[in-house]
GUVO-744965 format. One record per residue: x, y, z of N, C-alpha, C, O in turn. Coordinates in steps of 0.1 Angstrom, whole numbers, plus 5000, padded with zeros to 4 digits. Example, Ala and Ser with C-alpha at 12.3 -4.5 7.8 and 13.67 -1.06 7.14 Angstrom:
BEGIN
+------+------+------+------+------+------+------+------+------+------+------+------+
|  n_X |  n_Y |  n_Z | ca_X | ca_Y | ca_Z |  c_X |  c_Y |  c_Z |  o_X |  o_Y |  o_Z |
+------+------+------+------+------+------+------+------+------+------+------+------+
| 5132 | 4943 | 5078 | 5123 | 4955 | 5078 | 5132 | 4967 | 5078 | 5142 | 4967 | 5085 |
| 5128 | 4978 | 5071 | 5137 | 4989 | 5071 | 5129 | 5000 | 5079 | 5134 | 5011 | 5080 |
+------+------+------+------+------+------+------+------+------+------+------+------+
% end
This chain:
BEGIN
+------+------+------+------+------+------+------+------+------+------+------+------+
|  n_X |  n_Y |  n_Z | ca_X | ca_Y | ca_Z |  c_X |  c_Y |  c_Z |  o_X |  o_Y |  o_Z |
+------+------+------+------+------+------+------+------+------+------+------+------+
| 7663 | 6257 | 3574 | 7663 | 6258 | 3588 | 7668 | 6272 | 3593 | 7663 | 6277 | 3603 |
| 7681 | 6282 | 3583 | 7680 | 6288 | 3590 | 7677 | 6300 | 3586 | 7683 | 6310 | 3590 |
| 7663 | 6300 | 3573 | 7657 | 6307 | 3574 | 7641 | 6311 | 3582 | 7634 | 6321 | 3584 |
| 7642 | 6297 | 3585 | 7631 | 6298 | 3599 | 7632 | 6296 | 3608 | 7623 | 6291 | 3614 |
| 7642 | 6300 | 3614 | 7650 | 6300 | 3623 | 7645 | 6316 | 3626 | 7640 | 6319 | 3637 |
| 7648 | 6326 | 3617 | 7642 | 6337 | 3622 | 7627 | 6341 | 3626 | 7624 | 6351 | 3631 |
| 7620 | 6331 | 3622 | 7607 | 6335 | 3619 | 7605 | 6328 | 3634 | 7593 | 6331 | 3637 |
| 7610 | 6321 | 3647 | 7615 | 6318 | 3660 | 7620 | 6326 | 3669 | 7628 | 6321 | 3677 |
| 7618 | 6337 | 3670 | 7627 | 6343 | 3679 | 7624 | 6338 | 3692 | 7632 | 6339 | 3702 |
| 7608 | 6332 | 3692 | 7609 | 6325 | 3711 | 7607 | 6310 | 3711 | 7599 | 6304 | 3718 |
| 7615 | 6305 | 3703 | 7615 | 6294 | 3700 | 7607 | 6284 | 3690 | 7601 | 6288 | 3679 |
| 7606 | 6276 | 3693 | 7590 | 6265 | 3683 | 7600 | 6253 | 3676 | 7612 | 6250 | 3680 |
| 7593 | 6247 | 3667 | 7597 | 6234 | 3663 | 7595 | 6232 | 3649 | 7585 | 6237 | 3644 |
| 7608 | 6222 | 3639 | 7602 | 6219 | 3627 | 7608 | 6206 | 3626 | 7616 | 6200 | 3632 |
| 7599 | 6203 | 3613 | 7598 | 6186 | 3614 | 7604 | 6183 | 3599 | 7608 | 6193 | 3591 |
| 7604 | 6168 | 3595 | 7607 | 6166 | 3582 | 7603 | 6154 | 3579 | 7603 | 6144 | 3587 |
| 7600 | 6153 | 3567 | 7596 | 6134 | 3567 | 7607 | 6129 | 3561 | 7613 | 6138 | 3555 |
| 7612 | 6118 | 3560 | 7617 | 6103 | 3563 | 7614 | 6090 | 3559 | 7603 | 6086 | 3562 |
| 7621 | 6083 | 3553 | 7614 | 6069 | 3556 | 7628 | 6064 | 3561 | 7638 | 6069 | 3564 |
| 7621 | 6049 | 3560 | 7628 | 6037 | 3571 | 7644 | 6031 | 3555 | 7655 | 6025 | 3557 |
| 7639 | 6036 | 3541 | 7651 | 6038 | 3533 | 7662 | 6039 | 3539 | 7671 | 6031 | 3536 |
| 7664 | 6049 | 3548 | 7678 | 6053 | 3551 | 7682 | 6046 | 3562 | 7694 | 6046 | 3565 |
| 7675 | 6041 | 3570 | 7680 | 6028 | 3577 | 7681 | 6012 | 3571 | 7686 | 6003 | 3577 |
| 7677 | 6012 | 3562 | 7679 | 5996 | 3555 | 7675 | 6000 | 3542 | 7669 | 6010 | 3537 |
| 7681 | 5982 | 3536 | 7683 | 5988 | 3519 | 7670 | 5981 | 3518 | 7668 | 5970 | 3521 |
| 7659 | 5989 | 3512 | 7649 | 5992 | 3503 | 7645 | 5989 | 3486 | 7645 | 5998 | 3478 |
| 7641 | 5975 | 3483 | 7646 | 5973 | 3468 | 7638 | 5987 | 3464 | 7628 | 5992 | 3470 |
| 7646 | 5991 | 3449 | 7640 | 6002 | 3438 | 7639 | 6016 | 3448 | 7633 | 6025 | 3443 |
| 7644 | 6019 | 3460 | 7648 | 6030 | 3468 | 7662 | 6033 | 3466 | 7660 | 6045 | 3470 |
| 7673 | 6032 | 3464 | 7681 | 6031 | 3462 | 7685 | 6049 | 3466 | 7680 | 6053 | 3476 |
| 7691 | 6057 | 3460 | 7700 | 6070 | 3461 | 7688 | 6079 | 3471 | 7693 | 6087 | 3479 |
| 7676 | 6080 | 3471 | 7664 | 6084 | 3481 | 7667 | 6082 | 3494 | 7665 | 6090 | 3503 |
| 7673 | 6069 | 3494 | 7678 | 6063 | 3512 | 7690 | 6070 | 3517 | 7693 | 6075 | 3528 |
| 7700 | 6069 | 3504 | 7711 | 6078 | 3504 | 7709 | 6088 | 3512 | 7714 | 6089 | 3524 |
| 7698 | 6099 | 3503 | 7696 | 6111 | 3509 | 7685 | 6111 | 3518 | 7678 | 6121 | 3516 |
| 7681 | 6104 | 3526 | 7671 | 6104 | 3537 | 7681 | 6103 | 3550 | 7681 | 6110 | 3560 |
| 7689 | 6092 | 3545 | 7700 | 6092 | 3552 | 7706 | 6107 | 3559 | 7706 | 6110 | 3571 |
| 7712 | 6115 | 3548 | 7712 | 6126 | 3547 | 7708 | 6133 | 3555 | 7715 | 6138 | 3564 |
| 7691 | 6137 | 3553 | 7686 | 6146 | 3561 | 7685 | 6141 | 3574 | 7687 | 6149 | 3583 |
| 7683 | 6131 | 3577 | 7685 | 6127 | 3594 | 7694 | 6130 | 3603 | 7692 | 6134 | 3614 |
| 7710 | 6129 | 3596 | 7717 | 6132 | 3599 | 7717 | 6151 | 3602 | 7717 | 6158 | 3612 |
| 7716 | 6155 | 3589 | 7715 | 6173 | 3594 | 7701 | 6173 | 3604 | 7700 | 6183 | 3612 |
| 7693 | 6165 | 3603 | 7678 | 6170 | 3620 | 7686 | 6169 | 3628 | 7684 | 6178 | 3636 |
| 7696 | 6161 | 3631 | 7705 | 6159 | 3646 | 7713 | 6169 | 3648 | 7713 | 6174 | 3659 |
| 7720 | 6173 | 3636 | 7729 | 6186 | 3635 | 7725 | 6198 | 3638 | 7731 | 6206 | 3646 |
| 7709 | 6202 | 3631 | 7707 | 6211 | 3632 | 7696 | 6213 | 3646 | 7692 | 6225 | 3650 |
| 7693 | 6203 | 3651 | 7688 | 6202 | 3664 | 7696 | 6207 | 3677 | 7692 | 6214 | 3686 |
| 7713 | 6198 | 3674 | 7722 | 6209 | 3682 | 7723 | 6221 | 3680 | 7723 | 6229 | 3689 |
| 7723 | 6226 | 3669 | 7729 | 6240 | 3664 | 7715 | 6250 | 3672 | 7717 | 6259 | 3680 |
| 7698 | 6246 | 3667 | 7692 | 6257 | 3677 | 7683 | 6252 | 3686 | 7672 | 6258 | 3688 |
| 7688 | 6239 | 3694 | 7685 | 6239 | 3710 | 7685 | 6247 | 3717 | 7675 | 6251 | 3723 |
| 7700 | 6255 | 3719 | 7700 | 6269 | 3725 | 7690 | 6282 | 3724 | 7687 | 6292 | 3730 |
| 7685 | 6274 | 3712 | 7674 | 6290 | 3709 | 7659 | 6284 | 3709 | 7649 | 6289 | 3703 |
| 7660 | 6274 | 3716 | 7649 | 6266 | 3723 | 7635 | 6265 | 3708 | 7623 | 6268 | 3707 |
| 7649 | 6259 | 3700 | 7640 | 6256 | 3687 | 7638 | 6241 | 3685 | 7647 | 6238 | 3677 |
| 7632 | 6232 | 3687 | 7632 | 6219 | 3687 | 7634 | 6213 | 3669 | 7631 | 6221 | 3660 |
| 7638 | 6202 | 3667 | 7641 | 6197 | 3655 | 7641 | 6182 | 3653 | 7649 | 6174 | 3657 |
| 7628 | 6179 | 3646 | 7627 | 6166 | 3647 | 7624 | 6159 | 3631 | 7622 | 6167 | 3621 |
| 7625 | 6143 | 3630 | 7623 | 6137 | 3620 | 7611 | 6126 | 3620 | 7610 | 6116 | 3628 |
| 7602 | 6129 | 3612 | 7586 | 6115 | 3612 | 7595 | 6105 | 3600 | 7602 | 6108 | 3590 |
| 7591 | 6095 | 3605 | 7592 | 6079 | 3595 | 7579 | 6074 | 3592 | 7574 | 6065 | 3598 |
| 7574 | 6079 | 3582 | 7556 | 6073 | 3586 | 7561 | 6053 | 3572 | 7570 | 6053 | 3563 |
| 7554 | 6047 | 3573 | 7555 | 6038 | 3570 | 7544 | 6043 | 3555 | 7539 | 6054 | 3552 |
| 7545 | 6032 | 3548 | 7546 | 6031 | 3529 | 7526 | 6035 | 3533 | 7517 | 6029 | 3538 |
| 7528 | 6044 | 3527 | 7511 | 6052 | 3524 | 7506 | 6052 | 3509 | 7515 | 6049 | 3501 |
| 7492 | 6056 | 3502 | 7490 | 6060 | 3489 | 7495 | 6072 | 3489 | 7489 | 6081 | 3495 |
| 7508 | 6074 | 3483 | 7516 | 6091 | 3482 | 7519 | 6094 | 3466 | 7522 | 6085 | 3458 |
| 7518 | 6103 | 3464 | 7524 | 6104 | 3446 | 7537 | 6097 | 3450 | 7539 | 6087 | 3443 |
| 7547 | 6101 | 3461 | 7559 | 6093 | 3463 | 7560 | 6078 | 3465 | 7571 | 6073 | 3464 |
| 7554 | 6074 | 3467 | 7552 | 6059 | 3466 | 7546 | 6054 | 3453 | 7550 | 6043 | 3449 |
| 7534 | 6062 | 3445 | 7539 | 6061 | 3430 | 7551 | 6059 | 3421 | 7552 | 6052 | 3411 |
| 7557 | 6065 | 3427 | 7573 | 6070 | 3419 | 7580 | 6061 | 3418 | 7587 | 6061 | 3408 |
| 7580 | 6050 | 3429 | 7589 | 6038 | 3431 | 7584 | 6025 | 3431 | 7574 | 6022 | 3437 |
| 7592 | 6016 | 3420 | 7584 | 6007 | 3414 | 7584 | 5992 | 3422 | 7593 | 5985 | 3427 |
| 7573 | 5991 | 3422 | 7568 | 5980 | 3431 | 7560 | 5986 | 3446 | 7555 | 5980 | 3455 |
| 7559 | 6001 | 3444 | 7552 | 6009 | 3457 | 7542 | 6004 | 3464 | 7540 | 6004 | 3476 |
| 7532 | 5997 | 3449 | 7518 | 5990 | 3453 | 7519 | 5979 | 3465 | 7512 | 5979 | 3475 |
| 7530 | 5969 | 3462 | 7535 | 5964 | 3468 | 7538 | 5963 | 3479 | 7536 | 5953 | 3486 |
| 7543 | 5975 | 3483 | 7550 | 5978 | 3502 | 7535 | 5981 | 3509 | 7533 | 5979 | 3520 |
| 7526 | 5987 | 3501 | 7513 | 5983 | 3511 | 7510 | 5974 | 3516 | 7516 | 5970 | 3526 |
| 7503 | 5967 | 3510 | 7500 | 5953 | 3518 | 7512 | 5941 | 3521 | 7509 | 5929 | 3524 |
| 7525 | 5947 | 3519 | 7535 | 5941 | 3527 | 7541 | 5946 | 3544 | 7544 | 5941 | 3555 |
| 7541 | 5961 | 3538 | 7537 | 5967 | 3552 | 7527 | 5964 | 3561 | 7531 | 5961 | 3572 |
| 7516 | 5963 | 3559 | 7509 | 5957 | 3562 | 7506 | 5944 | 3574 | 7503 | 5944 | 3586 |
| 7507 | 5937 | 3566 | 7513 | 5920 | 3568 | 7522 | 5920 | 3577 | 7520 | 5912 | 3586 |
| 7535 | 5930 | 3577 | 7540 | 5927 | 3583 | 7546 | 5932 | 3597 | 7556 | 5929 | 3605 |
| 7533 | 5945 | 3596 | 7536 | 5955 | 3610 | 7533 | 5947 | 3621 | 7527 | 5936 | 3620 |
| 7538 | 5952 | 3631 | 7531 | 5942 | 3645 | 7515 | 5951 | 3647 | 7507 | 5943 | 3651 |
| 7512 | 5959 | 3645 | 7498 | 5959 | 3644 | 7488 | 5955 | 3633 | 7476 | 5957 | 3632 |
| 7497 | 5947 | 3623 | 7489 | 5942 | 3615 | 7476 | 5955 | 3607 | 7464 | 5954 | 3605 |
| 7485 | 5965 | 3603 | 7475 | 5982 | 3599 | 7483 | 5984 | 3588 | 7495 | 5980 | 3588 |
| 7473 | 5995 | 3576 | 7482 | 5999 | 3572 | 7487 | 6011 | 3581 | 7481 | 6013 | 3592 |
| 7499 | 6021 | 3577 | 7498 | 6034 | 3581 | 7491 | 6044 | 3577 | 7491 | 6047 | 3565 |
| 7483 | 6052 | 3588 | 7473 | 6060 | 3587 | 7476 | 6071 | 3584 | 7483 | 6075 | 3593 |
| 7474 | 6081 | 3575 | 7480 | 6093 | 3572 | 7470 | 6101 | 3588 | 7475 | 6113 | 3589 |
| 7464 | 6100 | 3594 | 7459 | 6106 | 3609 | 7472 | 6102 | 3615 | 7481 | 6110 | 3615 |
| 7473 | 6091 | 3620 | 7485 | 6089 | 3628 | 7496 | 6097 | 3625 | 7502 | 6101 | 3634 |
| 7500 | 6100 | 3611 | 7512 | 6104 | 3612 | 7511 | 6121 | 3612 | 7521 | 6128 | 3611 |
| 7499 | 6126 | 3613 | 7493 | 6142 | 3613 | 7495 | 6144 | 3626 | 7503 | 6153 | 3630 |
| 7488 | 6135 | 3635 | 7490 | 6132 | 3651 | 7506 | 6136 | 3661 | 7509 | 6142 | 3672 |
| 7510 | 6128 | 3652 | 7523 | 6125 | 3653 | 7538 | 6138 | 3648 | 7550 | 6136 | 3650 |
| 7531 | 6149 | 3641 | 7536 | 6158 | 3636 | 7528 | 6167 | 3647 | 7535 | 6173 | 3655 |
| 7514 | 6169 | 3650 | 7511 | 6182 | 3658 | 7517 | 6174 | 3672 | 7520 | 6182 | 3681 |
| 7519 | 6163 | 3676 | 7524 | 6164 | 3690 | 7540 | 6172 | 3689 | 7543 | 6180 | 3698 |
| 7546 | 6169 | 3680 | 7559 | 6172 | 3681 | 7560 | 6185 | 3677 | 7572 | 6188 | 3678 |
| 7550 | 6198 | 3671 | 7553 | 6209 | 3663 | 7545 | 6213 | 3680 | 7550 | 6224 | 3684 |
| 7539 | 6209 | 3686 | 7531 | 6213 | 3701 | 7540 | 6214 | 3713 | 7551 | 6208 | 3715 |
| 7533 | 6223 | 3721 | 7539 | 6223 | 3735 | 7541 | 6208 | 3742 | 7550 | 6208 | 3751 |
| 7536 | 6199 | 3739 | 7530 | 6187 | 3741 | 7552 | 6179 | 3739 | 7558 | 6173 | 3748 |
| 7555 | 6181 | 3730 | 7569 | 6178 | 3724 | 7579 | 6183 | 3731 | 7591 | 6178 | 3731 |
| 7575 | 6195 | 3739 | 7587 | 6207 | 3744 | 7602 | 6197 | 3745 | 7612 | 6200 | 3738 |
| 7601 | 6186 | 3755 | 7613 | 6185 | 3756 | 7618 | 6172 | 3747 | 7627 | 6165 | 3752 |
| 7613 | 6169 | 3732 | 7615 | 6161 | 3722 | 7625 | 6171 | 3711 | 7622 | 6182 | 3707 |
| 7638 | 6163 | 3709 | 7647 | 6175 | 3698 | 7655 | 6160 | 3691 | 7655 | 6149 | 3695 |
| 7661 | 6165 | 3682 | 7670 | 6155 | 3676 | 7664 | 6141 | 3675 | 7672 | 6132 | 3675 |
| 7651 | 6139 | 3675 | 7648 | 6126 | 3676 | 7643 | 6120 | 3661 | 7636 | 6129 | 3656 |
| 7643 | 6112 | 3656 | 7637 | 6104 | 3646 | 7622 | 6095 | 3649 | 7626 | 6084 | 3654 |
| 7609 | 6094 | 3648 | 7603 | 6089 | 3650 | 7594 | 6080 | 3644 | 7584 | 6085 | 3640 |
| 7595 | 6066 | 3641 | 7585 | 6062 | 3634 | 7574 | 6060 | 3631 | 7584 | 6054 | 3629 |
| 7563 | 6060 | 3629 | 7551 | 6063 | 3624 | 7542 | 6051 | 3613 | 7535 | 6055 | 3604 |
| 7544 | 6036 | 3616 | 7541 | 6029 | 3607 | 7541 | 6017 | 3613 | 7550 | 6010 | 3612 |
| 7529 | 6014 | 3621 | 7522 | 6008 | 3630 | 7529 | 5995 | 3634 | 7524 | 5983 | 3634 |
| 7546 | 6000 | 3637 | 7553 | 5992 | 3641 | 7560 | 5983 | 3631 | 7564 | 5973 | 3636 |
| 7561 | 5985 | 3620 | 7570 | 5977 | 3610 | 7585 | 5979 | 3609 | 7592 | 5969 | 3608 |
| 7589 | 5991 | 3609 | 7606 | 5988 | 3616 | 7609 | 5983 | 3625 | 7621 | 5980 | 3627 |
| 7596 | 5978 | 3634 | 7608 | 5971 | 3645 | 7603 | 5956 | 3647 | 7602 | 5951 | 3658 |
| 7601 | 5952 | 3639 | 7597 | 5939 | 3633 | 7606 | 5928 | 3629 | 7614 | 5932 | 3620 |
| 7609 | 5914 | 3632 | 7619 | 5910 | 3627 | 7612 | 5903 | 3619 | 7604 | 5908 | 3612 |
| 7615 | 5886 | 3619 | 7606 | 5874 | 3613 | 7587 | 5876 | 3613 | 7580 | 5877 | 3623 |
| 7584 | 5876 | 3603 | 7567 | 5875 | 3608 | 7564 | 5857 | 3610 | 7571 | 5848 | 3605 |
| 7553 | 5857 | 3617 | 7546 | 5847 | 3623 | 7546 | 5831 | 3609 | 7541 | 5820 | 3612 |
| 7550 | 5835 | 3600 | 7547 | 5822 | 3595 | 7563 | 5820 | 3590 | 7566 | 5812 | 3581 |
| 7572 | 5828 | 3595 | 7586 | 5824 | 3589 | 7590 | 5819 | 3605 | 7596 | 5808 | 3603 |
| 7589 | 5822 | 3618 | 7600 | 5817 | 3626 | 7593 | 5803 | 3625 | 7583 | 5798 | 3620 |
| 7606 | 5797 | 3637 | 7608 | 5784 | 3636 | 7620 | 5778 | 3630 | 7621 | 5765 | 3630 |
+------+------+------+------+------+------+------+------+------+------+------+------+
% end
């Protein structure tokens, strides 16, 4: 950050990805969440640090995609069609959506968006019970 920080001298924006790991425990995610955890915490930090220099600083959460990183963690195949199942849009997450969702925020479109965390995963963080558990 703050070597692009100089490459800003009239401001602009950078992003980072995320997942929903560092907000809840995640089986076979384990020390990843830790440090996702992590970097969210420094986007807020360093969001204060160059607001003043009208540098915006934000975080994407895109929901469980085909990624080499989702390779990596066992049972990955899995969080698709659980994600899935269990978003309120019933989608998986679209790697468009979350492209979208990075040029709004890297855009004039974002100007007054900083320190924020955004999800990206057609509503499955904010999901409690799905439809065949309540009751």
């Amino acid at each position: 950050a703050r070597r692009a920080e100089k490459l800003m001298p009239n401001g602009g924006s950078m992003i980072c990805l995320t997942y929903m790991g560092s907000e809840r425990a995640i089986p076979n995610y384990n020390t990843m969440g830790v440090a996702k955890a992590a970097l969210e915490a420094a986007t807020r930090y360093v969001a204060r640090d160059l607001g003043p220099k009208n540098i915006r600083v934000n975080a994407l959460s895109p929901g469980a995609m085909r990624t080499l990183s989702l390779a990596g963690i066992s049972g990955g195949k899995g969080m698709l069609s659980k994600g899935r199942d269990l978003s309120a849009m019933k989608q998986d997450t679209s790697m468009e959506g979350v492209a979208g969702a990075a040029l709004w925020l890297l855009s004039d479109l974002g100007r007054s968006t900083t320190g924020e965390l955004i999800h990206v995963d057609a509503g499955f963080h904010m999901m409690g019970f799905s439809d065949d558990e309540e009751g």
